[in-house]
N, C-alpha and C positions, 0 to 999 in steps of 0.2 A: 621367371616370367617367360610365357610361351604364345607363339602365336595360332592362332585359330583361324578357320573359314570367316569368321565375324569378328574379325579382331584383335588385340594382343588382350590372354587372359591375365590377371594381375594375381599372385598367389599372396596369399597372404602368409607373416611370418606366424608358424604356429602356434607359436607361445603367447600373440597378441592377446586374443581373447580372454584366453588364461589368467595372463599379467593383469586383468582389470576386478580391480575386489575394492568397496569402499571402506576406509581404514577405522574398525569399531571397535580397536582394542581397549581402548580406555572406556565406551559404555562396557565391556564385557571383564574388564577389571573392577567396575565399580557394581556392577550385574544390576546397570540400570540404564536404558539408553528414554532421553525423554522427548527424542523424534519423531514423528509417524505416532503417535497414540492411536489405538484404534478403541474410538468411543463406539460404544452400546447405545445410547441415546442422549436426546439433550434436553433442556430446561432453560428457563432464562436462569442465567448465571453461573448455572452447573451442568456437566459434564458427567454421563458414567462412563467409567472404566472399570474393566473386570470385575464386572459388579457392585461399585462402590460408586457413591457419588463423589466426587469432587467441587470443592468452588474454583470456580473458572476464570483466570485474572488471565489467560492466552489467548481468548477470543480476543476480535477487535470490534466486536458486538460492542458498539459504543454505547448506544442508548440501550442497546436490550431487546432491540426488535423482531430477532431473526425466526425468535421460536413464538409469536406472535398469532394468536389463535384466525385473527382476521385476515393476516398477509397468505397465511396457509392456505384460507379461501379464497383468497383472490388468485394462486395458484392454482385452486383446482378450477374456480370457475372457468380462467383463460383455458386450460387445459381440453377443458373438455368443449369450448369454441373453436380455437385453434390447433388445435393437437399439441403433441411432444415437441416437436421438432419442422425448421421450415427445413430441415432435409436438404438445402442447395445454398448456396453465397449471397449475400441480399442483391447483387445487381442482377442478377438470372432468375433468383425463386422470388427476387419483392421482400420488402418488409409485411409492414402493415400499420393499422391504423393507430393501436396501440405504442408500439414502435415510434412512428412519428410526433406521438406525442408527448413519448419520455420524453426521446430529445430535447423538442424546443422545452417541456418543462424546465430540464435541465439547465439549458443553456439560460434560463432566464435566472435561475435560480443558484446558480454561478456568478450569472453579468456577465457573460459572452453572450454571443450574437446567435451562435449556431451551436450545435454539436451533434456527434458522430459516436455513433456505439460501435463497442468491439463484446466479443466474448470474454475477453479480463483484460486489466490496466496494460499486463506483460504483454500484451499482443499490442494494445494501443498505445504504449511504451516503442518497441519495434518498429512499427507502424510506420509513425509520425518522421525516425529518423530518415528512415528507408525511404521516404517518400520525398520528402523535401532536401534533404545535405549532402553532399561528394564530394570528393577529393580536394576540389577549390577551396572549401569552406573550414571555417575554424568552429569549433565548440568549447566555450569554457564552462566548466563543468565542477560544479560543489566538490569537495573532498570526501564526502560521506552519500553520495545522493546512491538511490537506492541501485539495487543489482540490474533491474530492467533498464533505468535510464542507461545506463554506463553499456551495460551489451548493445542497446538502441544507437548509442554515438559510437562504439568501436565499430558496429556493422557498416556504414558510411564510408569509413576510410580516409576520412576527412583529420585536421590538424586538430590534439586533443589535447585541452590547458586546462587541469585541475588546479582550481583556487582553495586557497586554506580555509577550513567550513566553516561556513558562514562570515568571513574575512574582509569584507568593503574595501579595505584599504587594498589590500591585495589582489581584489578584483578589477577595482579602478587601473593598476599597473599592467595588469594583464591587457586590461581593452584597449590603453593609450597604443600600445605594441601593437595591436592584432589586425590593422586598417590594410593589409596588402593581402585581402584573402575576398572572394565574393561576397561571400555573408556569414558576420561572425554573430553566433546565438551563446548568452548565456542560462544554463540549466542546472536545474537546484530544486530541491523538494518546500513545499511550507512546513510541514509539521514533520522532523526526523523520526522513524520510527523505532529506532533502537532508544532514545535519547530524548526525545521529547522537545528538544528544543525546534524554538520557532523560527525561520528563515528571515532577517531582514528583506522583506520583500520589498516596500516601500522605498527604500534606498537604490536596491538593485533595481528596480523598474528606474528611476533613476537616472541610475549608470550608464544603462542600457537605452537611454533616450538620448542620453547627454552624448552616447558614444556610437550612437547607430547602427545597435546592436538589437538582437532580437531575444527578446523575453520565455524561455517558456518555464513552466511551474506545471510542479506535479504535486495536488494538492488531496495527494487519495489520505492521509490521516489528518488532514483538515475540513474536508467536506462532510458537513452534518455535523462538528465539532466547535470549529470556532469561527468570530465572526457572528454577525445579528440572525439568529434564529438557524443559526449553523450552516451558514451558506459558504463562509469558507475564506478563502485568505484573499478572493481580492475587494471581499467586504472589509475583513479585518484590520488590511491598507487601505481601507477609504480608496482601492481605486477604483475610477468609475473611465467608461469606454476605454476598456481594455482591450490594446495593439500588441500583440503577442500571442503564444500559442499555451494549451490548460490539457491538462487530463489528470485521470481523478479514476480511482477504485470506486466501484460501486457495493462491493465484498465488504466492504467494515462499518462506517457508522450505518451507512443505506442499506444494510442489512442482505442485499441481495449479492446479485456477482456480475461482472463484468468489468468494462470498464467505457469511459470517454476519452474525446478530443473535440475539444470547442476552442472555438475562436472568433474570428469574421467569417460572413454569411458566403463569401465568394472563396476564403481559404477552403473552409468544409465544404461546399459543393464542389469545388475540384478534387480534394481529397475520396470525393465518390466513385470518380473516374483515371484517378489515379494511383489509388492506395492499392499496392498486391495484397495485404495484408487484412483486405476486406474483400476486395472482388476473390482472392480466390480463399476465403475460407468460411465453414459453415454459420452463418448468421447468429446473433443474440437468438435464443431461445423464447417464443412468445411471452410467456408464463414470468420473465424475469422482468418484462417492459409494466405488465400489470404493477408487480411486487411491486417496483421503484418506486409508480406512482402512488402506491396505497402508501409507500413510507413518506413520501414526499408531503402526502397530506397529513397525517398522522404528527410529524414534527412542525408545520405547520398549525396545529390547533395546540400540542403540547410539549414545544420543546421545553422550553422555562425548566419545566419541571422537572421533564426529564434529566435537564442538564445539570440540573440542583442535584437530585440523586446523586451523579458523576461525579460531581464535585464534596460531596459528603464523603462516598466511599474512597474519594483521592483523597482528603485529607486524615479520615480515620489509618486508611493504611501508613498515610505519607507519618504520620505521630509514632506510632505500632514501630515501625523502621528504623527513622531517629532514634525513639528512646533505647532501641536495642542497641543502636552504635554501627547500624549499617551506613555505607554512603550512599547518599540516595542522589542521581545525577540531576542538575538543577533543572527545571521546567518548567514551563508556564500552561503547557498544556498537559489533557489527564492523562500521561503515561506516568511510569514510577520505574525508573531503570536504577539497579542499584549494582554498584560498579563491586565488582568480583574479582580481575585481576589474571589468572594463567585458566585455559581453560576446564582441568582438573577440579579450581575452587568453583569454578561456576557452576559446572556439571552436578559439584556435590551439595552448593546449594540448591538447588533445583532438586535435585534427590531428597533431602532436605526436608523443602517442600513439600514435595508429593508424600511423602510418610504422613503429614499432617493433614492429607488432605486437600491439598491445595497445586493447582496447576498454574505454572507464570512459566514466560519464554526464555531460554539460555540463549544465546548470542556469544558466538564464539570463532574466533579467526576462521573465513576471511572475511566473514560480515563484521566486525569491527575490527580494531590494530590488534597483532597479538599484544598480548598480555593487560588489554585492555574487555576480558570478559563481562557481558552484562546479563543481568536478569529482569526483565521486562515484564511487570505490572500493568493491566487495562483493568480498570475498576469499574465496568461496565454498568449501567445503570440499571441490569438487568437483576443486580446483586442485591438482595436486600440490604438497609440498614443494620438490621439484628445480624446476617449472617457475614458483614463484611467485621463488625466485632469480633466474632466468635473466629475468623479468620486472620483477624489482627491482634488476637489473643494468643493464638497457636504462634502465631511468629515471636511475640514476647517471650516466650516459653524457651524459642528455639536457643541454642549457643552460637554467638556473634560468629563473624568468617574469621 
């Protein structure tokens, strides 16, 4: 370290940079890494790669919507009304009218009062802690809730009490303890995505009443999934004026990207003038506010059916699975995780896989416990019938883990 006209220069140790390689020895033992795919094109329900099609159980293309001959136009039309890009932060360059009308779509369509776009959940994930929680404050927080939420509450700095997932009992003890902090929030996902299972929400809202505690749910593989015409989990709890804080991917069932935070009408309009994580970052993209709304409408005149689809191709695979002697981890909602065990076996199921054909997600320490590997199924309704067969054929075929 040396000092300068402008300061002390800080050297860095040489070897730093060096020292940083991400460890791929096991895809290059196995000479198959099945991260990062880089697809050629898409289809509803399929995938190319290196010139092959694939059926595609890794999208979170829930209904099928993405590759949508209609939503594409609805891209291009905004497109070429609004341009590419508002180029500056919504509080300096402005929304727009579109814009303002996901939202409140949204938020009704939820059953919150209000809501607030980001450019993805992960930013509206951050957002939300950074905005509201510090040091004062306590967070109890699911044992499995996804990577955003968890980086969102360590950023704070606030007091962090992981509950046993999905655990009531466990949470209840938590909260009776946590009454010497400003404001203790508990946070937890509806729909787990590695796992499929559904969050006692109804309970926890609850607990969190009982204990004057503040609710929030991140409902991104719930929305457009389950609940009455897929509005999502605080339909699915019957709950109705909902006190607490929501956000929700717009990237899976809603087919577009981004993300929310809705709530009450006076939390979101403070959050306009408060959130760094929107005044200073470049705005939702015009052309995504269009998308949302065309999907909005679209599940609106045809979900039923859609979700019928969903629900065929979960139960053909869920059969296909079984009979072969996989574990398939329990859920009530359409994922299919089937528990693998060190990540070597998961990696090779999934290789597996893909010889056949077929793309599904590995889940591998630190996204789940080690030795607890998963392979993650989304049976998209984008999938045909005939080809989620011909799909659950190839797996019968395959040799058990």
């Amino acid at each position: 370290m040396t000092n300068t006209a402008f300061g002390r220069r800080i050297s860095l140790k040489s070897d730093f940079l060096n020292d940083i390689e991400a460890d791929l020895q096991l895809a290059e033992e196995l000479g198959f890494n099945p991260y990062y795919p880089r697809s050629e094109a898409r289809r509803a329900g399929h995938v190319m790669i290196d010139g092959n099609w694939y059926t595609d159980f890794a999208s979170n293309d829930y209904l099928g919507l993405a590759t949508d001959s209609e939503l594409a136009g609805a891209y291009r039309e905004t497109i070429h009304r609004f341009g590419v890009s508002l180029c500056g932060t919504p509080i300096a360059a402005g929304g727009n009218r579109l814009l303002e009308e996901m939202e409140n779509r949204l938020a009704g369509y939820v059953g919150c009062e209000a809501a607030m776009a980001f450019p993805s959940c992960y930013q509206a994930n951050m957002s939300l802690f950074a905005t509201f929680f510090g040091r004062e404050d306590c967070i109890i927080i699911d044992h499995y809730a996804h990577a955003s939420l968890v980086a969102g509450v360590r950023s704070t700095g606030c007091k962090v009490l992981p509950f046993i997932h999905n655990d009531c009992n466990h949470l209840e003890k938590l909260l009776s303890r946590s009454n010497d902090y400003r404001q203790t929030a508990v946070v937890t996902e509806s729909v787990f995505s590695t796992e499929g299972a559904i969050a006692p929400f109804d309970r926890i809202y609850e607990l969190c009443r009982q204990y004057d505690a503040l609710p929030i749910i991140d409902d991104s593989h719930g929305i457009g999934v389950i609940g009455k015409n897929g509005s999502g989990i605080l339909d699915h709890c019957s709950l109705t004026s909902f006190n607490g804080l929501y956000t929700a991917s717009l990237g899976k069932a809603l087919a577009n990207s981004g993300g929310i935070i809705a709530g009450g009408k006076k939390v979101i309009e403070t959050m306009k003038y408060r959130c760094a994580g929107s005044m200073y970052s470049t705005g939702m993209i015009p052309a995504v506010s269009a998308g949302v709304l065309h999907v909005l409408d679209r599940i609106e005149k045809n979900f039923l059916p859609l979700f019928r689809q969903l629900c065929e191709n979960r139960s053909i695979l869920h059969s296909a699975l079984d009979k072969k002697g996989f574990t398939v981890m329990e859920s009530s909602a359409p994922i299919l995780a089937v528990l693998c065990g060190t990540k070597r076996e998961t990696i090779d199921f999934a290789h597996e896989l893909y010889k056949k054909h077929i793309v599904a997600t590995p889940f591998v320490e630190p996204s789940v416990p080690p030795g607890r590997g998963v392979v993650r199924f989304i049976p998209g309704a984008g999938i045909t019938t005939e080809r989620c067969r011909e799909a659950a054929n190839a797996i019968e075929s395959m040799q058990s883990l």
